[in-house]
N, C-alpha and C positions, 0 to 999 in steps of 0.2 A: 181744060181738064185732061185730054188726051195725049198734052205733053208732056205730063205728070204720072202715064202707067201705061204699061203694056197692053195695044188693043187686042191681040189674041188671046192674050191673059182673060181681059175683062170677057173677049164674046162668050169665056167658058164660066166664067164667074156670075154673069148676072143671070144666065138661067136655070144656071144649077140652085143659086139662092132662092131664087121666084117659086122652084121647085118644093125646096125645103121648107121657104117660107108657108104656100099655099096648101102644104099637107097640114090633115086637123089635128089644133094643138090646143092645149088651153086655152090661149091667146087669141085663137082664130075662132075656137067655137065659145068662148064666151063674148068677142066680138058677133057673132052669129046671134047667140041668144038676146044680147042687151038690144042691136039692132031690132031685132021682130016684137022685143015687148017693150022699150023704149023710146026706141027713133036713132036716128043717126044721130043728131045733133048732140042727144045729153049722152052716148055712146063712144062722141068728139074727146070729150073729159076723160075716157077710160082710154083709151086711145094715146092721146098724150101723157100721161102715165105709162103704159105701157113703153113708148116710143124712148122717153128718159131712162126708163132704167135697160132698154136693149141696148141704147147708149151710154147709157155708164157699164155695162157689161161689155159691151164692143171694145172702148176707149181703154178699158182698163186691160183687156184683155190683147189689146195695140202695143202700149205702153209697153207691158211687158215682154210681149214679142218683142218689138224695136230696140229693148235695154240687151237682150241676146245677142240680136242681129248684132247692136254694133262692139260688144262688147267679148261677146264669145264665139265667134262665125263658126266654130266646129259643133260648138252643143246647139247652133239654130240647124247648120245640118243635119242633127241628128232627130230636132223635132219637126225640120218636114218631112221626116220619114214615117216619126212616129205619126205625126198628124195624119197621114196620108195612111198610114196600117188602119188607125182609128175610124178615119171617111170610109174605107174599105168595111170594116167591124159593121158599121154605121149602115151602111147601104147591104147590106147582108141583113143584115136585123128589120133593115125597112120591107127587105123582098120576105120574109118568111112571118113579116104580119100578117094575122087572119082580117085585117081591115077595119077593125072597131075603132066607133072617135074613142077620143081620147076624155071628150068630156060628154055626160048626160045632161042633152039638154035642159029636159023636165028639172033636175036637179039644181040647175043653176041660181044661186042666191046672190043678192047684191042689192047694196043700198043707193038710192039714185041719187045724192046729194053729190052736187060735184066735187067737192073733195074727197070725198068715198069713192069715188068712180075715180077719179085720178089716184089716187093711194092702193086701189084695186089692181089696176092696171101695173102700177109700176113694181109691188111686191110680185106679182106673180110674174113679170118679166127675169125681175132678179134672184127669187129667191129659187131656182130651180138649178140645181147645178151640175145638168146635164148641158145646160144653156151656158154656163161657163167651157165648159171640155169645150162643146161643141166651135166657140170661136178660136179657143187657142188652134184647136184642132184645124180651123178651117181657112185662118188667116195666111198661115205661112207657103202654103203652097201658088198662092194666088200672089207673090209679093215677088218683084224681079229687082236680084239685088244688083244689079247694072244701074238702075234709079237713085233717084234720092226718094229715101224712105218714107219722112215726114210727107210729101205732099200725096205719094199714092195710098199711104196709109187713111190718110185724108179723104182721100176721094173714094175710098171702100168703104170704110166708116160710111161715110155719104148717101152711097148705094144701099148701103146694108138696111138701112133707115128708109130710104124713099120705096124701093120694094117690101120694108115690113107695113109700112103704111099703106100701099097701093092692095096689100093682099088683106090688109084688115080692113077695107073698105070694103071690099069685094064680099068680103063676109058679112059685113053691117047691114050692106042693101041686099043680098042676095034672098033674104027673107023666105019664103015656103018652100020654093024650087030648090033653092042650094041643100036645103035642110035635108030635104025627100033625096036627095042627090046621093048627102053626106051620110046618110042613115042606113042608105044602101053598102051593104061591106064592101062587092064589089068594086064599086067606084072609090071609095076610100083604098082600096087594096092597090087598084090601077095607078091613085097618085103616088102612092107609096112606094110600089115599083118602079114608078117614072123617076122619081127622087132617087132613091135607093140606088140606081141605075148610073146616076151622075155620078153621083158618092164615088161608086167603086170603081167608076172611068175615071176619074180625078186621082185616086187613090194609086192606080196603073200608070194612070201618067205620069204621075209624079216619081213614079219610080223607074222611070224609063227617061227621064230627065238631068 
């Protein structure tokens, strides 16, 4: 894999994702909630829903960066700058949260059949499209065009997936502790900054690149 991408690239890439990922999102606190009144297991099915459609949103959101990259190198320079102004926007927006989730828990409805739970999962991955901006925005800066495209493109994709998964676990099991944690503004505020924080280091660099 590490012949395939830049590892300075990636060290800045996977914790800034981890970052993004692990702040509370729909995704994350409805993983939270189904975990504590379902179990992990039937929580697995919402989950893999989820996982497809961040992957058909990543993928598609690849695609179309890569048809730039090879096709118009001036207008992809022009959108890792945008993207990078946006991270910037992004991380600014996350530091001047007052810390509230994003979802109420008590509120949370959902049918436990697994195909309910998998169809759950995967609409609310895709149909947000703050979550589209967010990978075009987020892809192009992280992509070194000295590579060949396909395969780092690949292995981000990859990444993208195995920390949205590793942080929706984290939520599934995290049960009464995470909750009391996540309910505190405080602490939601702090991830938010932490993230936020990336964003516009990312944003800087890329401009300084």
């Amino acid at each position: 894999m590490f012949d395939y991408i830049n590892i300075s690239i990636l060290a800045i890439f996977i914790p800034t994702f981890f970052f993004v990922s692990i702040t509370p999102g729909m995704c994350m606190t409805l993983s939270l909630s189904m975990g504590m009144s379902i179990g992990l297991k039937k929580t697995m099915y919402m989950m893999i829903g989820e996982l497809l459609g961040v992957g058909l949103v990543a993928t598609s959101s690849v695609i179309g960066v890569a048809a730039i990259m090879l096709n118009h190198p001036t207008i992809f320079l022009v959108l890792k700058y945008c993207g990078g102004a946006y991270l910037i926007y992004l991380g600014v927006t996350m530091w001047l949260s007052r810390g509230k989730m994003a979802l109420n828990l008590e509120e949370c409805s959902f049918n436990v059949s697994k195909k309910n739970l998998a169809i759950q999962g995967f609409v609310t991955a895709i149909a947000n499209p703050k979550g589209w901006a967010f990978f075009i925005a987020l892809l192009p800066p992280f992509i070194d065009e000295n590579l060949a495209y396909v395969p780092q493109l690949a292995v981000l994709i990859f990444l993208i997936l195995l920390l949205e998964f590793s942080c929706l676990i984290i939520y599934a099991t995290g049960g009464t502790t995470l909750r009391k944690l996540l309910q505190n503004s405080s602490n939601v505020k702090l991830l938010n900054k932490i993230a936020g924080s990336m964003m516009i280091g990312i944003g800087i660099w890329l401009a300084l690149t």
